[in-house]
Backbone as CSV, one residue per row, in Angstrom:
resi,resn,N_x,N_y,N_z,CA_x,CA_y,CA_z,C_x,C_y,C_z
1,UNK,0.846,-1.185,0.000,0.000,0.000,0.000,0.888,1.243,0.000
2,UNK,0.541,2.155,-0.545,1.454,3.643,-1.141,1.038,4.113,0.255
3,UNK,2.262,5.307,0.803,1.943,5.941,2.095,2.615,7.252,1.250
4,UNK,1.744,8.288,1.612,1.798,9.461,1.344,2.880,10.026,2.192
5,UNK,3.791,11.059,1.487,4.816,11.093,1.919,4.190,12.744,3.017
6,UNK,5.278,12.670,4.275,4.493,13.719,4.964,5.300,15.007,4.458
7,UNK,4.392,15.866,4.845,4.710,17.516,4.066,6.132,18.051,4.814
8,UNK,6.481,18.930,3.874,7.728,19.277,4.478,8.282,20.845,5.620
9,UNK,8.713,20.619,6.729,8.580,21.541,7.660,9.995,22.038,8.359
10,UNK,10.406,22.973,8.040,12.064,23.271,8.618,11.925,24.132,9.244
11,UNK,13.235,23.640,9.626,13.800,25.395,10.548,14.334,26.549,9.988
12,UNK,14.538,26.079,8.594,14.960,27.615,8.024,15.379,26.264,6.662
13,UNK,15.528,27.497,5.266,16.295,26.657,4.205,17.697,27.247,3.448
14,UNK,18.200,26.421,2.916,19.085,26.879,2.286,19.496,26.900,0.880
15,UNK,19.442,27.964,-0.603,19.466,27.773,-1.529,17.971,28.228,-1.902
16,UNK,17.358,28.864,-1.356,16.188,28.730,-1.911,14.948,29.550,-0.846
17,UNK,13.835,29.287,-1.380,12.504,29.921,-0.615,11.976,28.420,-0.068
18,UNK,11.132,28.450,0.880,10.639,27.320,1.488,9.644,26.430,0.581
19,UNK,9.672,25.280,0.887,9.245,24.271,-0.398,8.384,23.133,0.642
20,UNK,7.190,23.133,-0.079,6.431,22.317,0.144,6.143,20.676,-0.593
21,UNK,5.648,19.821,-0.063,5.427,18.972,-1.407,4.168,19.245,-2.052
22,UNK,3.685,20.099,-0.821,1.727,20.192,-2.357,2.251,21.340,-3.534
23,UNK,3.144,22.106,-3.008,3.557,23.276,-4.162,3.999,22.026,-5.117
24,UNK,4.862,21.188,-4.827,5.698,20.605,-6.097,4.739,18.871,-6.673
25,UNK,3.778,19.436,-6.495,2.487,18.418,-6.838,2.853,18.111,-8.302
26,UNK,2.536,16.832,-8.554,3.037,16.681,-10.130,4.358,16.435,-10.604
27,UNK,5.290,17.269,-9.680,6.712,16.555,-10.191,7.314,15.631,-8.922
28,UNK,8.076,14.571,-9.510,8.742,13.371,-8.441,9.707,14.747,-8.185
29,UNK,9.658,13.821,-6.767,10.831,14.480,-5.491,11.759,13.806,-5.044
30,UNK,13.211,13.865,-4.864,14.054,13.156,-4.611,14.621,14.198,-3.282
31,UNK,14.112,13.389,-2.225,14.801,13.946,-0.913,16.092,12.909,-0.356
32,UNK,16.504,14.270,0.148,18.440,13.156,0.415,18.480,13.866,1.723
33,UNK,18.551,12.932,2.675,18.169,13.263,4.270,20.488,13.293,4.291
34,UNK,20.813,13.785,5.197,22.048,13.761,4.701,22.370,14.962,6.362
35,UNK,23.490,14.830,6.895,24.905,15.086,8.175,25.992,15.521,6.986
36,UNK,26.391,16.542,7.525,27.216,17.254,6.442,29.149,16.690,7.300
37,UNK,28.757,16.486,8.295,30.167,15.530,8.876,30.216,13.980,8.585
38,UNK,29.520,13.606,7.533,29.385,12.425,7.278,29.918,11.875,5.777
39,UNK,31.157,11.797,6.145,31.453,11.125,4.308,30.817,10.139,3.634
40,UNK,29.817,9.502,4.330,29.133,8.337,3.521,28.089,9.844,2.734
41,UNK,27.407,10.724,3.319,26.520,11.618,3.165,27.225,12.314,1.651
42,UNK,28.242,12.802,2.104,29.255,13.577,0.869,29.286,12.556,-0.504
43,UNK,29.685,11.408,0.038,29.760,10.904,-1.552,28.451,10.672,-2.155
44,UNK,27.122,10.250,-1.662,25.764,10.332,-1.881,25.374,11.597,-2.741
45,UNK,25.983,12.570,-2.051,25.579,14.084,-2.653,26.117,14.172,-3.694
46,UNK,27.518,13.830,-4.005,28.029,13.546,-5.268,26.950,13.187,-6.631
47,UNK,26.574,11.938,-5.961,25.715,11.280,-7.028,24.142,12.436,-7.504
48,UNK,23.844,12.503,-6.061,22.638,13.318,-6.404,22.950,14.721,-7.288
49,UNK,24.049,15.246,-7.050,24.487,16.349,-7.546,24.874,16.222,-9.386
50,UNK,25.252,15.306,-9.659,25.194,14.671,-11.033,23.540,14.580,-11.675
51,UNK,22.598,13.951,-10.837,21.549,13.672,-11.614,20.873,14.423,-11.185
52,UNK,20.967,15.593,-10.558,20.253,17.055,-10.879,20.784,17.533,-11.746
53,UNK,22.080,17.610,-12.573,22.598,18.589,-13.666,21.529,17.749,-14.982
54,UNK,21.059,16.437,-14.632,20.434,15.689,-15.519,18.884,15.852,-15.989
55,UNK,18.532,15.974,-14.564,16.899,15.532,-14.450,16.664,16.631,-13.462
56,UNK,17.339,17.853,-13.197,17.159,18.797,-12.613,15.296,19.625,-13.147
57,UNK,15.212,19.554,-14.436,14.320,20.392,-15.010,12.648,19.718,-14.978
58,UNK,12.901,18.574,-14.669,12.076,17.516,-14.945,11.280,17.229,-13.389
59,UNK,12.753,16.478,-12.218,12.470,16.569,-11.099,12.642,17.357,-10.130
60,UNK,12.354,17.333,-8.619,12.623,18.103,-7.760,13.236,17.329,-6.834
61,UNK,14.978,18.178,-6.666,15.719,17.715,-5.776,15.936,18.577,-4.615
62,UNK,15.414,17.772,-3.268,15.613,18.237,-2.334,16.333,17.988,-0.897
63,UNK,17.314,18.887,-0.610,18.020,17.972,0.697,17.774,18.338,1.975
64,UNK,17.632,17.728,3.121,17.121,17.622,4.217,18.263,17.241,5.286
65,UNK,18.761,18.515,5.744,19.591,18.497,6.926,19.426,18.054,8.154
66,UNK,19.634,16.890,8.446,18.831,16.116,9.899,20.444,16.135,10.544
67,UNK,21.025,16.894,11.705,22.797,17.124,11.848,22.418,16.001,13.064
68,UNK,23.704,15.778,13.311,24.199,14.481,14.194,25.066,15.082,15.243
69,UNK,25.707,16.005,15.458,26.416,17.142,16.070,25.771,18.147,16.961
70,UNK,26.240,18.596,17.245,25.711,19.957,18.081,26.228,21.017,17.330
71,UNK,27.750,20.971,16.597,27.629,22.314,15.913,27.015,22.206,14.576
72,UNK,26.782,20.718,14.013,25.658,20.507,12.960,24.570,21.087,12.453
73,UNK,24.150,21.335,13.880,22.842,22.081,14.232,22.364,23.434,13.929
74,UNK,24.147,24.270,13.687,24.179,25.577,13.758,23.747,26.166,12.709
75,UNK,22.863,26.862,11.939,22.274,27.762,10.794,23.375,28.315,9.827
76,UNK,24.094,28.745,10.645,25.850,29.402,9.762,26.680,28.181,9.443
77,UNK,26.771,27.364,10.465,27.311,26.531,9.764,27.074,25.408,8.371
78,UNK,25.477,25.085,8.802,25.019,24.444,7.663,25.351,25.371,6.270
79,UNK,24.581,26.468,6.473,24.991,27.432,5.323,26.402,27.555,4.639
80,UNK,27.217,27.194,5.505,28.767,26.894,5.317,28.852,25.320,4.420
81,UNK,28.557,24.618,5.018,28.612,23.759,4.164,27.867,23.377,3.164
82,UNK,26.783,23.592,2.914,25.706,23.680,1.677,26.787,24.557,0.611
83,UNK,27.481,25.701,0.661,28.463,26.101,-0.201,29.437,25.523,-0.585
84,UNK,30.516,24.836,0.750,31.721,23.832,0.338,31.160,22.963,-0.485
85,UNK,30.226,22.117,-0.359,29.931,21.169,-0.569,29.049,21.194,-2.243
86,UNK,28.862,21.990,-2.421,28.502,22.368,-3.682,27.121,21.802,-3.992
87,UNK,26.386,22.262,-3.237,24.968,21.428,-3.158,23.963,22.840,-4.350
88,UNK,23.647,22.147,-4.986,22.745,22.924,-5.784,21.669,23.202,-5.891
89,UNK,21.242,22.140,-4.848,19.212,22.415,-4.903,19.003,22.913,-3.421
90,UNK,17.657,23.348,-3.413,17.312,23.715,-1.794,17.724,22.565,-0.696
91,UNK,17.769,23.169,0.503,18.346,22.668,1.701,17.144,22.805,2.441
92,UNK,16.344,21.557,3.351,16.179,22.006,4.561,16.335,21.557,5.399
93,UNK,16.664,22.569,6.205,17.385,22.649,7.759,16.677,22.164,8.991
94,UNK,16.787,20.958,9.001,15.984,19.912,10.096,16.391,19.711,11.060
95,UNK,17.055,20.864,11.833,17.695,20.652,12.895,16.994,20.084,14.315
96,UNK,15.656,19.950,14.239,14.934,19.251,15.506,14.957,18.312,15.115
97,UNK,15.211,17.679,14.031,14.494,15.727,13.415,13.257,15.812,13.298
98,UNK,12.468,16.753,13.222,11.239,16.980,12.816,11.254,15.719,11.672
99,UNK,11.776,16.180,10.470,11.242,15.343,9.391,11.921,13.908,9.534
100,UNK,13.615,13.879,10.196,14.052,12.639,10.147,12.671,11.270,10.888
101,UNK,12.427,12.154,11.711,11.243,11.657,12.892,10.076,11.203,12.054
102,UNK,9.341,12.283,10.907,8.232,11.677,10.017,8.710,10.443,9.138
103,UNK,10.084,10.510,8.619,10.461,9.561,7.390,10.867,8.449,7.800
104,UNK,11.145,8.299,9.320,11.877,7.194,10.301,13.000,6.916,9.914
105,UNK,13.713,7.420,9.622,14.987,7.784,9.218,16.040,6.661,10.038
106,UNK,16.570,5.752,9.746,17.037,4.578,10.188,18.951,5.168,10.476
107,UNK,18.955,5.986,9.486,20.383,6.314,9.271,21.108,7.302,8.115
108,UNK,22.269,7.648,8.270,22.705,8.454,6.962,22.965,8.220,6.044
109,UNK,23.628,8.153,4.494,22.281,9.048,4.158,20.920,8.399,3.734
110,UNK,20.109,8.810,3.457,18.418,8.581,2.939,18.011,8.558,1.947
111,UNK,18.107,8.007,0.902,17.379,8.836,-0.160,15.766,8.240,-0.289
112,UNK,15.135,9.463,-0.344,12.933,9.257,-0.473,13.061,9.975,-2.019
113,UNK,12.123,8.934,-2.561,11.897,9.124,-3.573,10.026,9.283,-3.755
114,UNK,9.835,10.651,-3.997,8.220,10.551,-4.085,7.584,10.846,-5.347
115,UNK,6.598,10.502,-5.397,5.857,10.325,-7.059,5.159,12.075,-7.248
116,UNK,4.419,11.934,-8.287,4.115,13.207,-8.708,2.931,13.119,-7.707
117,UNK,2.126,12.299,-7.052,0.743,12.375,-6.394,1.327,12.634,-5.022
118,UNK,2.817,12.299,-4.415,2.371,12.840,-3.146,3.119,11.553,-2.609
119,UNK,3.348,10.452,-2.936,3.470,8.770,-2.207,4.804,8.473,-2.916
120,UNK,4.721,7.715,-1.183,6.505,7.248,-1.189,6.923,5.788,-2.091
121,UNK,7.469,6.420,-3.145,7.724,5.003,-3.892,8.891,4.633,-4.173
122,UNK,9.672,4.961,-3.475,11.536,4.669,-3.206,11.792,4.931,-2.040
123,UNK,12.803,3.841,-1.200,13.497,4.551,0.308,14.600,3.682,-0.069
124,UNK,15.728,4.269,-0.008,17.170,3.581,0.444,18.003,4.301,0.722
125,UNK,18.454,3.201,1.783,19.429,3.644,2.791,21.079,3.486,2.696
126,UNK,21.889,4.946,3.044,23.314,4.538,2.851,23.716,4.930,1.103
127,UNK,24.883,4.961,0.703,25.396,5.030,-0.601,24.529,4.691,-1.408
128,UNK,24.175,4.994,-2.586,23.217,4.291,-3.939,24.196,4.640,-5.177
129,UNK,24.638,3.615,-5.904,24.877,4.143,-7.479,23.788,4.766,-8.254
130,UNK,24.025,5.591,-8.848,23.388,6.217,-9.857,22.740,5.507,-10.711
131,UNK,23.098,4.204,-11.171,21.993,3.401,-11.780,20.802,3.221,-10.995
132,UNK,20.568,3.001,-9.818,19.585,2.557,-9.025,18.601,3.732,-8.346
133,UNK,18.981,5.108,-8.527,17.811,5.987,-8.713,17.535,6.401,-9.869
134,UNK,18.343,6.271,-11.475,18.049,6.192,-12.260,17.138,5.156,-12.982
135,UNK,17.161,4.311,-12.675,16.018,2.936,-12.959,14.733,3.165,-12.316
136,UNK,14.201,4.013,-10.676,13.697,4.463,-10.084,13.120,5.323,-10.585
137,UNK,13.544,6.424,-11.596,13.428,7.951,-12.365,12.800,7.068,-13.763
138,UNK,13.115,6.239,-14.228,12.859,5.893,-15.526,11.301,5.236,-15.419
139,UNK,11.073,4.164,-14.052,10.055,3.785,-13.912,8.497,5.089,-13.826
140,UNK,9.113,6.231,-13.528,7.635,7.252,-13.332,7.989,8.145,-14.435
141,UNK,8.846,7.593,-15.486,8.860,7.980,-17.098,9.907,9.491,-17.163
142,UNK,10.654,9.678,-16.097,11.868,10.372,-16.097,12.862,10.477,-16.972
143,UNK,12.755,11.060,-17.713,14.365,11.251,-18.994,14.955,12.159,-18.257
144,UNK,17.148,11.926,-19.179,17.324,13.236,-18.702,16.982,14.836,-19.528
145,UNK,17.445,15.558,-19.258,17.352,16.737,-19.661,18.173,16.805,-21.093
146,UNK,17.433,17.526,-21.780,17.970,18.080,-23.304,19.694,18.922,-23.343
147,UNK,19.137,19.580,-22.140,20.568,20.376,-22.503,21.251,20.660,-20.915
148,UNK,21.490,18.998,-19.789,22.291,18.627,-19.605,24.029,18.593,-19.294
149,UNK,24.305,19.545,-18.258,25.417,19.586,-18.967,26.061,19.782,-16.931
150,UNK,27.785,19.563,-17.430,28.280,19.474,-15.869,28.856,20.086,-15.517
151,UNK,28.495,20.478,-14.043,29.365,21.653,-12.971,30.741,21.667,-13.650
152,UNK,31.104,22.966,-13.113,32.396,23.034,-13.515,33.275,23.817,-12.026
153,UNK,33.958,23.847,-11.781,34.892,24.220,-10.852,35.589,25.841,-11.419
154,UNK,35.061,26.971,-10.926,35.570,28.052,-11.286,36.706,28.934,-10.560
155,UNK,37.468,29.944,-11.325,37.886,30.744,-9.835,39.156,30.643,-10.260
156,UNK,40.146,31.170,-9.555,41.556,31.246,-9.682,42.105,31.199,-8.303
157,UNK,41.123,32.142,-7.283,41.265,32.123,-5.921,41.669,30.790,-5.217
158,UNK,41.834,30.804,-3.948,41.381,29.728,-3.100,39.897,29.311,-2.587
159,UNK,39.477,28.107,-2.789,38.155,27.577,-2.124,38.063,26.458,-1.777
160,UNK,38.067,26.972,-0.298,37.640,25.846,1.138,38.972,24.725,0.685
161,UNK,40.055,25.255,0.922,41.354,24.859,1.145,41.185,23.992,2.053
162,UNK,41.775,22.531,2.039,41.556,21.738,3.406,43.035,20.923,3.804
163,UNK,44.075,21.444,2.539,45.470,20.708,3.904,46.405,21.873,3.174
164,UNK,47.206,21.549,4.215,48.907,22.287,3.464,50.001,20.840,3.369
165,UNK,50.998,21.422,3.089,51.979,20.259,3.408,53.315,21.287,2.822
166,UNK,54.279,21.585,4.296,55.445,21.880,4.382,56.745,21.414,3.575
167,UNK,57.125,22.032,3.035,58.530,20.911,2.150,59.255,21.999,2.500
168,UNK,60.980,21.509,2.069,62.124,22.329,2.197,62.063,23.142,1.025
169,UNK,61.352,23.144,0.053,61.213,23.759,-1.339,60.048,24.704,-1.787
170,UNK,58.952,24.781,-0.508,58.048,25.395,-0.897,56.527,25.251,0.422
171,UNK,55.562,25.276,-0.574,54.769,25.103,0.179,53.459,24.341,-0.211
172,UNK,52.462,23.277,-0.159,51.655,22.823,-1.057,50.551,22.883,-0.448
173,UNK,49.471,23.238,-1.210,48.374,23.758,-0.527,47.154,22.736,-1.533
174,UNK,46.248,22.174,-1.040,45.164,21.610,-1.607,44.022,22.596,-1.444
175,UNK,44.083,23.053,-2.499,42.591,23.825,-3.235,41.474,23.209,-3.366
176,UNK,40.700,22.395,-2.704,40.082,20.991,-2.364,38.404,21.715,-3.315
177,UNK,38.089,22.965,-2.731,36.521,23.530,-3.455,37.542,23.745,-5.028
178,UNK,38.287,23.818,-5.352,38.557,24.343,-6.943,39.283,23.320,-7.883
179,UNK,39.462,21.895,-6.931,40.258,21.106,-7.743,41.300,21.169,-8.210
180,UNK,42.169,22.180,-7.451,43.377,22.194,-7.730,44.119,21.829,-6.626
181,UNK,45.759,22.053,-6.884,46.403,22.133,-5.687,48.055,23.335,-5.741
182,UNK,47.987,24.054,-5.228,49.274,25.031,-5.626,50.372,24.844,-4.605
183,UNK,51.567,25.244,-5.582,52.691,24.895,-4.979,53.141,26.498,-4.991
184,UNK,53.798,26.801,-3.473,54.084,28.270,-3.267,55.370,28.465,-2.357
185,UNK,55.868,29.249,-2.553,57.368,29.642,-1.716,56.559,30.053,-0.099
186,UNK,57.917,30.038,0.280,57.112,30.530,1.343,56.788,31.722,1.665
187,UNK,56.745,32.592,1.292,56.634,34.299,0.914,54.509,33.960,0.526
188,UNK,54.179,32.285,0.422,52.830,32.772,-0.603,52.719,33.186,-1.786
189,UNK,53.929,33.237,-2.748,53.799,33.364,-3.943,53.094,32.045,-4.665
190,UNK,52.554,31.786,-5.816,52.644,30.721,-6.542,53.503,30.469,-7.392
191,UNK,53.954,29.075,-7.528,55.118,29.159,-8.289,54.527,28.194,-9.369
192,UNK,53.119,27.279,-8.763,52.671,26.193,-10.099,51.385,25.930,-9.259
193,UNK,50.568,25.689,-10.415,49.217,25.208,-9.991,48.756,23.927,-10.956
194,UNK,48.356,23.077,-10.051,48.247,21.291,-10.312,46.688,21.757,-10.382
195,UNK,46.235,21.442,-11.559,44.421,21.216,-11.621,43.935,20.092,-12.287
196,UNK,42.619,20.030,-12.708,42.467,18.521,-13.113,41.748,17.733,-11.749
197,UNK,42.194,17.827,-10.531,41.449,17.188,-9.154,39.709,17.330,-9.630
198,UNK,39.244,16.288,-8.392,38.066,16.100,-8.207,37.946,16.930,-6.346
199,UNK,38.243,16.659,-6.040,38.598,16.903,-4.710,39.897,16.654,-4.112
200,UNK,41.115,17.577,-4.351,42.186,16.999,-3.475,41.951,17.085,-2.120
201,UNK,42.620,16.608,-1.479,42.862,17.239,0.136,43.984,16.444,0.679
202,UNK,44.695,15.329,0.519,45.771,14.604,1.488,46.775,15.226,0.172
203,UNK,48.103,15.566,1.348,49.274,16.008,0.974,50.117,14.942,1.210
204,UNK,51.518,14.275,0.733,52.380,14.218,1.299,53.570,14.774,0.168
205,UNK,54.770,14.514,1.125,56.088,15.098,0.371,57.119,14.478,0.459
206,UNK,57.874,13.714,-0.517,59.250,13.162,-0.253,60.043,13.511,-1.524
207,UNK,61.480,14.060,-1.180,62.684,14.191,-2.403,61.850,14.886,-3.293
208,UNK,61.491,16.201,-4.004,61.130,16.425,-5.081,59.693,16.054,-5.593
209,UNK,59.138,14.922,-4.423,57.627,14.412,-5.279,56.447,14.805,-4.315
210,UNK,55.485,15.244,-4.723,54.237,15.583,-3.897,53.292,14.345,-4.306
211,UNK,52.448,14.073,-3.321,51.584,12.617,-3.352,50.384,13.442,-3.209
212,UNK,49.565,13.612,-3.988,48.329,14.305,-3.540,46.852,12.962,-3.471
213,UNK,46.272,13.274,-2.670,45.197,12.077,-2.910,43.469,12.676,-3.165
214,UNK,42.847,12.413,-4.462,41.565,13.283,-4.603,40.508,12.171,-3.948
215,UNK,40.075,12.681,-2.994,39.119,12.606,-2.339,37.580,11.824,-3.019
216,UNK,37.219,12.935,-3.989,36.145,11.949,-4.543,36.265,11.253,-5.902
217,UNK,37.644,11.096,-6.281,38.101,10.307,-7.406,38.082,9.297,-6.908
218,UNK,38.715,9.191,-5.354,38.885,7.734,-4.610,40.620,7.185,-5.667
219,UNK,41.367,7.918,-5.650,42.469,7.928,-5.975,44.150,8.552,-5.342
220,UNK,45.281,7.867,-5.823,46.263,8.628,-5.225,47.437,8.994,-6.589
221,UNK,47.721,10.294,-6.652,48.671,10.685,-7.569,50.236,10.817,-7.126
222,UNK,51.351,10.776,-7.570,52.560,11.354,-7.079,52.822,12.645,-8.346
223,UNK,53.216,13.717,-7.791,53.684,14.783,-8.791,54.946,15.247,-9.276
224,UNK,55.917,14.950,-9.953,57.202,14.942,-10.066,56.916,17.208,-9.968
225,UNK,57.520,17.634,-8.702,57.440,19.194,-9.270,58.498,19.793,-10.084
226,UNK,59.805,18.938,-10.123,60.463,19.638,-11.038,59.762,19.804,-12.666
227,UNK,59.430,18.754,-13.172,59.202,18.563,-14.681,57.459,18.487,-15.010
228,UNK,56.464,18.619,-13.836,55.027,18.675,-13.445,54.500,17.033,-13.932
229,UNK,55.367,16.445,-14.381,55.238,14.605,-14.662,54.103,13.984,-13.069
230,UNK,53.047,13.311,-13.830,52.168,13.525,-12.859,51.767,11.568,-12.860
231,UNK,51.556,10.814,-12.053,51.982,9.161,-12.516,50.153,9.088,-11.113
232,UNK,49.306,8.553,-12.075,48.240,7.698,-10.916,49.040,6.364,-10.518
233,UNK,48.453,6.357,-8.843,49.187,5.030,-7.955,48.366,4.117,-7.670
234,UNK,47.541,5.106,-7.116,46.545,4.188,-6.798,44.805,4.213,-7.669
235,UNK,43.885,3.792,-7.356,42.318,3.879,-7.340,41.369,2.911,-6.976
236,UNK,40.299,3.825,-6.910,38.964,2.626,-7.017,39.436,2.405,-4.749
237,UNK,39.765,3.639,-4.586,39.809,3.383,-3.288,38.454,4.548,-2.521
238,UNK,38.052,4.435,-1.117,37.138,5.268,-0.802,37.599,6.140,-0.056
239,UNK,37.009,7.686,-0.766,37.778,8.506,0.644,38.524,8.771,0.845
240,UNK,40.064,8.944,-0.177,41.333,8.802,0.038,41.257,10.342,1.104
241,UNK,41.433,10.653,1.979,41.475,11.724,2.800,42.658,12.275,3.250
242,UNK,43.578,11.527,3.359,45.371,11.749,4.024,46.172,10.374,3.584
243,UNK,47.358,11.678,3.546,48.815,10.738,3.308,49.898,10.909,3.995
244,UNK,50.579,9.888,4.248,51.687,10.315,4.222,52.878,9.156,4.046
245,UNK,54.083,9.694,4.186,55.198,9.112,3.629,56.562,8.619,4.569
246,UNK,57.029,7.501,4.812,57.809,7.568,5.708,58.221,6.062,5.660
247,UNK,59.672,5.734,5.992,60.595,4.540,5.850,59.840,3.392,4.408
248,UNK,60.402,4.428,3.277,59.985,3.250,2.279,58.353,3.178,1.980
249,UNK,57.538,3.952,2.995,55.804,3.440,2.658,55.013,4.270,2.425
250,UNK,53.715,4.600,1.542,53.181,5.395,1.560,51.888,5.013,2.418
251,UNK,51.895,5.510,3.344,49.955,5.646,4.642,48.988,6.160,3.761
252,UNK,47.711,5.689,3.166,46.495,5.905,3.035,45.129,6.192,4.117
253,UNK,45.240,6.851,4.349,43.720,6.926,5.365,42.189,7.087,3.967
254,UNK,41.816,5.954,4.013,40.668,6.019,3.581,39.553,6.272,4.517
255,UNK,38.835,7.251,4.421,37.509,7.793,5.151,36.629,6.973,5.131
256,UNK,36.390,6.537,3.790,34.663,6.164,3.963,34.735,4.482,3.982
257,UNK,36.019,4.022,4.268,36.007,2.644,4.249,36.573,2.302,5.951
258,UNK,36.699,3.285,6.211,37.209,3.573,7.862,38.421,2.916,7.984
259,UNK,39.448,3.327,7.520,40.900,1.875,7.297,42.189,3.141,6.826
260,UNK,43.324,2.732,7.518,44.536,3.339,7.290,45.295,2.269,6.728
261,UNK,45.904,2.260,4.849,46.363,1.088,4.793,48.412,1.732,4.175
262,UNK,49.079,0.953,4.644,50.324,1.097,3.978,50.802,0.186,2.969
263,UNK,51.280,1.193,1.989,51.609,0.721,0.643,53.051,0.669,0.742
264,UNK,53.820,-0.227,-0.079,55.431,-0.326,-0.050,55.302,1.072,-1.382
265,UNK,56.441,1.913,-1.182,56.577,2.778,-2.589,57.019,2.099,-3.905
266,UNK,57.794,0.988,-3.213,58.717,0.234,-4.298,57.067,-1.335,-4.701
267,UNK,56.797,-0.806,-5.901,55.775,-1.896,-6.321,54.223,-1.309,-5.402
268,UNK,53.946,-0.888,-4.076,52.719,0.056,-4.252,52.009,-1.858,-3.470
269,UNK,52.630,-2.235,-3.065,51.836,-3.463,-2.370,51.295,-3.464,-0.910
270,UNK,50.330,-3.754,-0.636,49.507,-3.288,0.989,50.498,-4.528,1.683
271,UNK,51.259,-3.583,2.596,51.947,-4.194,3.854,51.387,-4.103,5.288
272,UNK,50.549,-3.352,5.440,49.265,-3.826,6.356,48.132,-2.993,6.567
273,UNK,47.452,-2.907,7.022,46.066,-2.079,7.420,45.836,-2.290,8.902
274,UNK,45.218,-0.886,9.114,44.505,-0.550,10.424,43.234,0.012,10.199
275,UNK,42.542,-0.733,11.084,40.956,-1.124,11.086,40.296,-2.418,10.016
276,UNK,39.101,-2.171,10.651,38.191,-3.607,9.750,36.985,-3.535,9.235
277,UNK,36.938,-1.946,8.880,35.824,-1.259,7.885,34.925,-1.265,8.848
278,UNK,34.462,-1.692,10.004,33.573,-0.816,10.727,33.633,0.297,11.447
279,UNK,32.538,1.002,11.253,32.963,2.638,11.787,32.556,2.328,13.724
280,UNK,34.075,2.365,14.265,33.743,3.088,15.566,35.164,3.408,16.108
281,UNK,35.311,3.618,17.346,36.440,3.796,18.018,36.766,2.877,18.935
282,UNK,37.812,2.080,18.461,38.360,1.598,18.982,40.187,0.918,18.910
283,UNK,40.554,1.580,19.972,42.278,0.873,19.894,42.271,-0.643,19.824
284,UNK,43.631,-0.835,19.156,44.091,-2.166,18.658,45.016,-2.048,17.742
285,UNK,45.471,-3.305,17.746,46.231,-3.616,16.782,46.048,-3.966,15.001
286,UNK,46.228,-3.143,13.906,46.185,-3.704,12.443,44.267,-4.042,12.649
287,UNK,43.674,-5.002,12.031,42.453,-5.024,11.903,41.907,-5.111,13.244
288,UNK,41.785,-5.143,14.252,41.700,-5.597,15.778,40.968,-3.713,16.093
289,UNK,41.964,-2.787,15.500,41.276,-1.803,15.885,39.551,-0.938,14.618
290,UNK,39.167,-0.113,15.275,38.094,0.217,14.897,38.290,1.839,14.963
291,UNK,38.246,2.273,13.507,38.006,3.961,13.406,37.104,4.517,12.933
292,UNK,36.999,5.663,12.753,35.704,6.341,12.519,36.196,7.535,11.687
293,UNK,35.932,7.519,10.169,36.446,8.031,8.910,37.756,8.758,9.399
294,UNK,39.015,7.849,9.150,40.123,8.795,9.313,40.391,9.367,8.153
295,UNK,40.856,11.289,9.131,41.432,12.338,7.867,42.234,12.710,8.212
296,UNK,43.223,12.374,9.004,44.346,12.747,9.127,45.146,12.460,9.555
């Protein structure tokens, strides 16, 4: 039996004027319940953020801030991250669980999928590939859009910078909102700018080479800076969030797989891991212990 999805009620929004579902009567709604300290949440948004540049015109995408935090909670801050984060459709700001509370919200992230009448005819929970709300979109006769087309990363500035990394030669800065990463004296000059990223943010540095790791490529690069010779190491990893470098190994902290793993430099082979992909805290030894998205 179809259950009508309940109306929508915030504490304030973001991106937008306040949005109802009887206003958006007739078009499917794709709500993404979503913790902005939550990298399972971030890479979700990813996806959703793709198939709004798609089916933006067609459907209505909407996200629903239910925070897990106390400074989560905060109005400036959400607003802060609805920008880093490059969220493009309205926000609302559910900071009581008002709505997590109507949708029974099991966990992060959510995605509700509602029909043009009003009724809930999709719920899943946690990560989704893009095929599987697209098959969802196709069933209530969803195409994408005619003229389709993808974000682009603008600017020359810095945006929402999230590491540095010290060398005897300079200075390297991950441009993490612009997809770049610049290399600068220490005066703050630029002396080269690495673009092309999806999200950098982990630095490391050994002899001449910068290791940068993009975040939502789920990849790791080394950068030769003398000659800008740029070699992929790794991929198809989650979260690459931090690096670093030391006796022969390169450290991976993957976030969203909750695991710190070391690679030999020579051949790039896993010589061991810490944690066992469940998210909590706990000390131990190699898989024995338990973390909770390491970034640094």
């Amino acid at each position: 039996m179809a259950v009508r999805a309940p109306e929508l009620r915030a504490k304030g929004w973001c991106n937008g004027a306040p949005l109802t579902l009887e206003a958006l009567r007739g078009r499917p709604v794709l709500l993404e319940f979503f913790t902005y300290g939550c990298i399972n949440c971030a890479n979700n948004l990813r996806t959703l953020k793709n198939l709004h540049a798609r089916y933006g015109e067609t459907v209505a995408f909407v996200g629903v801030h239910s925070p897990k935090f106390a400074r989560e909670k905060e109005a400036d801050a959400l607003h802060r991250a609805v920008e880093r984060l490059g969220i493009p459709f309205p926000v609302a700001d559910d900071a009581d669980h008002f709505l997590a509370e109507r949708y029974a919200l099991k966990g992060w992230p959510t995605t509700v999928l509602v029909d043009g009448r009003g009724y809930i005819v999709g719920n899943w929970s946690g990560e989704q590939p893009a095929e599987t709300l697209e098959a969802a979109l196709a069933e209530l006769g969803m195409t994408e859009c005619s003229n389709a087309a993808g974000q682009t990363a603008g600017g020359e500035g810095l945006r929402f910078p999230e590491n540095i990394c010290a060398t005897e030669e300079g200075i390297a800065v991950a441009n993490t909102g612009a997809g770049s990463v610049w290399f600068c004296d220490t005066g703050g000059n630029r002396l080269a700018c690495y673009g092309g990223f999806g999200e950098p943010v982990g630095l490391a540095w050994e002899a001449g080479t910068l290791y940068v790791s993009d975040r939502s490529a789920g990849s790791v690069v080394r950068i030769d800076t003398c000659s800008g010779r740029r070699e992929r190491l790794l991929e198809h990893l989650r979260a690459p969030s931090a690096l670093a470098v030391a006796d022969g190994m390169l450290f991976v902290a993957e976030a969203a797989a909750h695991r710190i793993t070391a690679y030999t430099l020579e051949g790039l082979q896993p010589a061991a891991v810490w944690g066992n992909r469940f998210e909590a805290l706990r000390d131990g030894a190699f898989e024995a212990a338990q973390l909770a998205q390491p970034s640094a």
